[in-house]
C-alpha positions in Angstrom: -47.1 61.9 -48.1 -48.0 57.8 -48.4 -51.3 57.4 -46.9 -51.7 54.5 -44.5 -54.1 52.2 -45.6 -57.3 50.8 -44.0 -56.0 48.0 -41.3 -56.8 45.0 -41.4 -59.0 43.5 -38.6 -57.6 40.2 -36.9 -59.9 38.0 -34.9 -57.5 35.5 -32.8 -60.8 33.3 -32.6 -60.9 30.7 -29.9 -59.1 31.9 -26.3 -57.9 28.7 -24.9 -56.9 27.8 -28.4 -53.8 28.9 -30.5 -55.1 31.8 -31.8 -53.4 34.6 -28.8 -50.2 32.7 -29.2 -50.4 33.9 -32.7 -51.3 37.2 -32.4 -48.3 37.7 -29.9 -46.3 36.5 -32.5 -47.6 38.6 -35.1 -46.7 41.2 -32.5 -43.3 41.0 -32.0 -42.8 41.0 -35.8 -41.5 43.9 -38.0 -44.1 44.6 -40.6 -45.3 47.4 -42.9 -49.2 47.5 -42.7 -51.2 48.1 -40.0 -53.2 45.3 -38.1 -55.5 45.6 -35.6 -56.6 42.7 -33.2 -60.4 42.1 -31.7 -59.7 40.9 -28.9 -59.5 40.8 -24.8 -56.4 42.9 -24.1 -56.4 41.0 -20.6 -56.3 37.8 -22.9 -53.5 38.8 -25.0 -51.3 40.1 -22.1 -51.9 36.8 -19.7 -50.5 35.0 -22.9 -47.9 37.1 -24.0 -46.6 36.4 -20.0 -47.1 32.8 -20.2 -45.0 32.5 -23.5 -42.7 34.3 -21.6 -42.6 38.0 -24.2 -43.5 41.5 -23.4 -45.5 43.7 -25.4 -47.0 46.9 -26.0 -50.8 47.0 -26.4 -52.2 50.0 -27.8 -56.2 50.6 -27.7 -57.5 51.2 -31.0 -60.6 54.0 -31.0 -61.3 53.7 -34.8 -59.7 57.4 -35.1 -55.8 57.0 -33.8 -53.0 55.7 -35.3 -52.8 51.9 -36.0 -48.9 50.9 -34.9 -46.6 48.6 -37.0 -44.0 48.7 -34.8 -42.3 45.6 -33.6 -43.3 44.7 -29.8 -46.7 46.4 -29.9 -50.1 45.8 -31.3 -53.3 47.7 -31.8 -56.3 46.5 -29.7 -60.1 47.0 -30.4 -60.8 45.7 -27.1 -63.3 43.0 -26.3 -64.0 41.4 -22.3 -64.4 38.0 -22.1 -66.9 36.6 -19.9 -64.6 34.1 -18.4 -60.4 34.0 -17.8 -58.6 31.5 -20.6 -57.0 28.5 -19.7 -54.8 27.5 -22.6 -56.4 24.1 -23.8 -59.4 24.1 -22.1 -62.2 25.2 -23.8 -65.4 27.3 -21.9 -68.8 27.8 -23.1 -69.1 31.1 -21.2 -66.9 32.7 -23.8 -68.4 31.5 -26.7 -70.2 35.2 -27.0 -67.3 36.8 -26.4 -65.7 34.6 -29.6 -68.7 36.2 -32.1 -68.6 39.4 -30.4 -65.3 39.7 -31.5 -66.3 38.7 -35.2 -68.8 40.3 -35.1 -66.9 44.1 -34.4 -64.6 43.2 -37.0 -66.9 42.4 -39.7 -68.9 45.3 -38.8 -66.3 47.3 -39.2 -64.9 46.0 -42.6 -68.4 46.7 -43.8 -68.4 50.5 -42.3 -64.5 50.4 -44.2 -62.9 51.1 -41.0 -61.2 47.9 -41.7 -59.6 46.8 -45.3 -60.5 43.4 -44.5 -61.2 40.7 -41.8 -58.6 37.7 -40.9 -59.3 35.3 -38.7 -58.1 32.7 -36.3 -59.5 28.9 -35.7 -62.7 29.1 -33.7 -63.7 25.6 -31.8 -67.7 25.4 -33.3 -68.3 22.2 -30.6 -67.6 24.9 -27.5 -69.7 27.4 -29.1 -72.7 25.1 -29.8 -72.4 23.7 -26.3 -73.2 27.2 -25.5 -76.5 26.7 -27.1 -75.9 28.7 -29.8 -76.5 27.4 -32.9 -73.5 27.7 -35.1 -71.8 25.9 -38.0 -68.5 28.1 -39.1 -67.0 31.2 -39.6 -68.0 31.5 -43.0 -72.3 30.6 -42.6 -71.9 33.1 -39.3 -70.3 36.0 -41.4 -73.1 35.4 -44.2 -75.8 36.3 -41.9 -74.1 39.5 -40.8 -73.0 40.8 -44.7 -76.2 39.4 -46.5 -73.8 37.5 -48.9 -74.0 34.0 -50.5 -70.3 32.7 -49.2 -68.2 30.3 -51.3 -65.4 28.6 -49.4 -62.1 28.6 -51.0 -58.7 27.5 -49.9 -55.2 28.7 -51.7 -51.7 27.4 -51.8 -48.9 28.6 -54.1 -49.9 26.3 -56.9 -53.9 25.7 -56.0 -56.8 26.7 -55.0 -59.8 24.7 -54.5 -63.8 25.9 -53.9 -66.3 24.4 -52.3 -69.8 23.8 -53.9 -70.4 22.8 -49.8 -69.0 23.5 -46.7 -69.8 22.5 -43.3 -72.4 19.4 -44.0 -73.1 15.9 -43.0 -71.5 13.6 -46.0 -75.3 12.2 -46.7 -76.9 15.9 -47.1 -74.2 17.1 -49.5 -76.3 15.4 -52.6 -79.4 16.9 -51.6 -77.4 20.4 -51.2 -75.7 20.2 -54.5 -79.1 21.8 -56.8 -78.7 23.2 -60.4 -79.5 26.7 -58.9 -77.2 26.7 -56.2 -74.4 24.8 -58.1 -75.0 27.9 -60.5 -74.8 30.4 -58.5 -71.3 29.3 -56.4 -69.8 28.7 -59.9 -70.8 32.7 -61.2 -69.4 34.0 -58.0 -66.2 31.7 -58.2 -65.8 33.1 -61.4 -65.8 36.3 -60.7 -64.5 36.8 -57.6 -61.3 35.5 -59.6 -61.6 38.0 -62.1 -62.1 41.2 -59.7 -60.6 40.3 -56.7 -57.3 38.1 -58.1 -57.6 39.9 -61.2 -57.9 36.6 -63.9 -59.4 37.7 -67.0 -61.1 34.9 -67.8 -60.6 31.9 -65.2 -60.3 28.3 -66.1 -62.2 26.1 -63.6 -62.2 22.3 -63.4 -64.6 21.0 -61.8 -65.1 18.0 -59.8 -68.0 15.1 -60.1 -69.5 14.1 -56.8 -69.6 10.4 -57.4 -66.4 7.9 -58.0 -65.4 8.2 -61.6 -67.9 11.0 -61.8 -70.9 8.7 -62.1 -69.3 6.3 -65.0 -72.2 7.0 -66.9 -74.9 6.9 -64.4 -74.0 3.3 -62.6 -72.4 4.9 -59.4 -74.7 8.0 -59.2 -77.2 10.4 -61.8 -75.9 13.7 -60.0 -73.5 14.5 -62.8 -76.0 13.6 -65.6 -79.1 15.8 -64.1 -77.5 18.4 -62.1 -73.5 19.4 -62.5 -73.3 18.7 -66.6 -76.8 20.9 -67.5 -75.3 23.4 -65.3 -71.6 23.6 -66.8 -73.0 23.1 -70.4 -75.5 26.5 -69.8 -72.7 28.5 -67.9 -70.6 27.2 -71.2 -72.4 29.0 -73.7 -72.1 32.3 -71.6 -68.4 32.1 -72.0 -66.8 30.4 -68.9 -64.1 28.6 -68.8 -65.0 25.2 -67.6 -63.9 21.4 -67.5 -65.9 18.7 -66.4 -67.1 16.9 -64.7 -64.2 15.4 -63.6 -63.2 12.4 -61.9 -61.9 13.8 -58.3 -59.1 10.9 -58.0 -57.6 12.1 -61.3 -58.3 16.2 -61.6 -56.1 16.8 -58.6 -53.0 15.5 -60.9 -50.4 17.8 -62.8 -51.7 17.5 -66.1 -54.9 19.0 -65.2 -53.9 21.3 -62.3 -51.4 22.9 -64.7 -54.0 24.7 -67.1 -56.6 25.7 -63.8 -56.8 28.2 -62.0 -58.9 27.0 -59.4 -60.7 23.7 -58.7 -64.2 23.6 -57.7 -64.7 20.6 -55.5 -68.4 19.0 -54.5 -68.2 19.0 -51.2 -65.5 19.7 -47.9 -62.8 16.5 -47.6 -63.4 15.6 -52.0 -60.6 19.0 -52.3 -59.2 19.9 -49.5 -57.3 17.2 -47.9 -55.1 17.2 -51.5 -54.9 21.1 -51.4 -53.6 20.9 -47.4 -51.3 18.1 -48.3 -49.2 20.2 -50.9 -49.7 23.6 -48.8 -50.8 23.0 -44.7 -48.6 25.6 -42.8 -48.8 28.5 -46.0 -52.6 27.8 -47.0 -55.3 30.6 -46.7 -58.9 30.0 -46.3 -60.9 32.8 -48.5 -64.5 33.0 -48.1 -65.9 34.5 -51.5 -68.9 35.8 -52.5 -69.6 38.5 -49.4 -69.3 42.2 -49.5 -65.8 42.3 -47.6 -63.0 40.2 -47.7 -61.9 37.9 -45.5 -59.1 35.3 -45.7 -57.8 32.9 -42.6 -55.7 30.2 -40.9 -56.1 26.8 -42.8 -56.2 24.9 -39.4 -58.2 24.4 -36.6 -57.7 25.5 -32.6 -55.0 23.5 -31.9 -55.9 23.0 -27.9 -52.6 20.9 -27.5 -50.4 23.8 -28.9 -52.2 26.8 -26.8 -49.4 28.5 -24.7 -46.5 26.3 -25.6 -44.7 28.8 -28.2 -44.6 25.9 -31.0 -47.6 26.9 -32.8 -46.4 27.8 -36.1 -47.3 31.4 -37.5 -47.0 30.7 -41.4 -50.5 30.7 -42.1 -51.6 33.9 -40.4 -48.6 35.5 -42.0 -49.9 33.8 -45.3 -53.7 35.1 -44.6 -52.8 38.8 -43.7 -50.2 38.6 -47.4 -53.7 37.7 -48.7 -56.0 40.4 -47.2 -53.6 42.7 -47.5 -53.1 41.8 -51.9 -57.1 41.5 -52.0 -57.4 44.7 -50.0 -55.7 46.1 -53.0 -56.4 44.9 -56.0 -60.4 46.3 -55.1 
């Protein structure tokens, strides 16, 4: 007898955002592993009424069957504080928003869950809430005790981040020898256990146009990234650079990478969402469980209208699900 493997756990993130739009979708859909949402039934049926669908939602105890059926979803449920209006945020469910993340990462680290997907959160709402918060990926790092590395995917590319969330003039500051180090070992293995690359081939970028030329736009390549690639060299890794930024991201380099490690947020990912937005996955490496999601934000406008578009969530659960098994 086949036996059913760990669900994943799906946090539709924001409530007045598209997030419940997707899970509704996810629940009409024939699939063949089992899912289970952390969420507000209450939410999920008030949308599923406004977008016009019926479904089936089944509370999820952490002992019963998980359902894959078409027209029903298992529910780990979470109140909100506060009824959703599609596209208008509220700050009295921003604890209901990390409550939710916070049950599902829990229970990916207890391996109820296989892994953790997530929908788009809205980090302005939540802050307005007076909690400080900068992401998903810094929020799940406190809970797991890991060191996360952002990385997006698209058939064709990824890119990692050596920063995430910061101000454009803090990057600099934030881009150290040891920390530059340490996102580059973990991108490196993370590919080789987790996507299963013997030995990766990583370009990475420079921070500064033309990577520096030499020291006349910027020393950061001279006394930071190049010591750090030349050491990680001699163990063995696979690594090009620094690169220019405006040239890497061009066949004849993408072609012999297997992922691109950019300097900071908007130097990688605007070219990685331009070949892939719609079937990109967000990946946060480096933590003790997986987690993949969407590759776009709330979309307020969207919420409730039924044109949201689905391909990324189906993209990120592929994803979890593939990770899930290759550990």
């Amino acid at each position: 007898m086949d036996i059913m493997p760990a669900p994943l756990a799906l946090t539709p993130g924001e409530p007045a955002g598209v997030g419940p739009d997707l899970c509704i979708e996810l629940a009409l859909s024939d699939r063949d592993y089992p899912v289970v949402a952390v969420a507000s039934p209450d939410l999920l049926e008030q949308r599923a009424a406004l977008l016009g669908q019926r479904i089936e939602l089944l509370v999820y105890n952490g002992e019963n069957p998980v359902t894959t059926r078409a027209g029903s979803l298992s529910v780990l449920p979470v109140e909100m504080a506060a009824t959703a209006e599609p596209g208008r945020l509220d700050p009295r469910n921003a604890h209901y928003v990390l409550e939710c993340l916070s049950r599902a990462t829990e229970g990916c680290l207890s391996k109820q869950f296989g892994a953790l997907v997530t929908g788009p959160i809205h980090k302005g709402i939540i802050n307005d809430a007076g909690i400080g918060f900068s992401g998903h990926t810094e929020f799940l790092a406190t809970i797991t005790g890991g060191y996360p590395v952002m990385m997006l995917a698209c058939p064709g590319l990824r890119v990692a981040l050596a920063t995430t969330h910061l101000p454009l003039r803090e990057v600099s500051d934030a881009i150290t020898r040891e920390t530059l180090e340490r996102v580059l070992r973990i991108l490196q293995q993370d590919l080789r256990d987790r996507f299963a690359i013997a030995r990766p081939r990583i370009l990475v970028c420079g921070l500064n146009p033309h990577a520096g030329e030499g020291g006349h736009l910027g020393r950061e390549e001279i006394e930071v990234i190049t010591p750090v690639l030349q050491r990680l060299r001699q163990e063995g890794m696979h690594l090009e650079g620094p690169l220019p930024a405006d040239t890497l991201f061009t066949p004849p380099h993408l072609e012999r990478a297997d992922a691109v490690l950019a300097m900071y947020h908007d130097q990688g990912l605007p070219v990685l969402k331009h070949l892939g937005f719609g079937k990109a996955v967000n990946i946060t490496l480096g933590l003790p469980i997986i987690r993949t999601s969407v590759d776009h934000g709330t979309a307020l406008d969207l919420a409730g209208s039924g044109r949201a578009s689905s391909g990324s969530l189906h993209a990120a659960l592929e994803c979890a699900r593939q990770l899930a098994g290759n550990g």
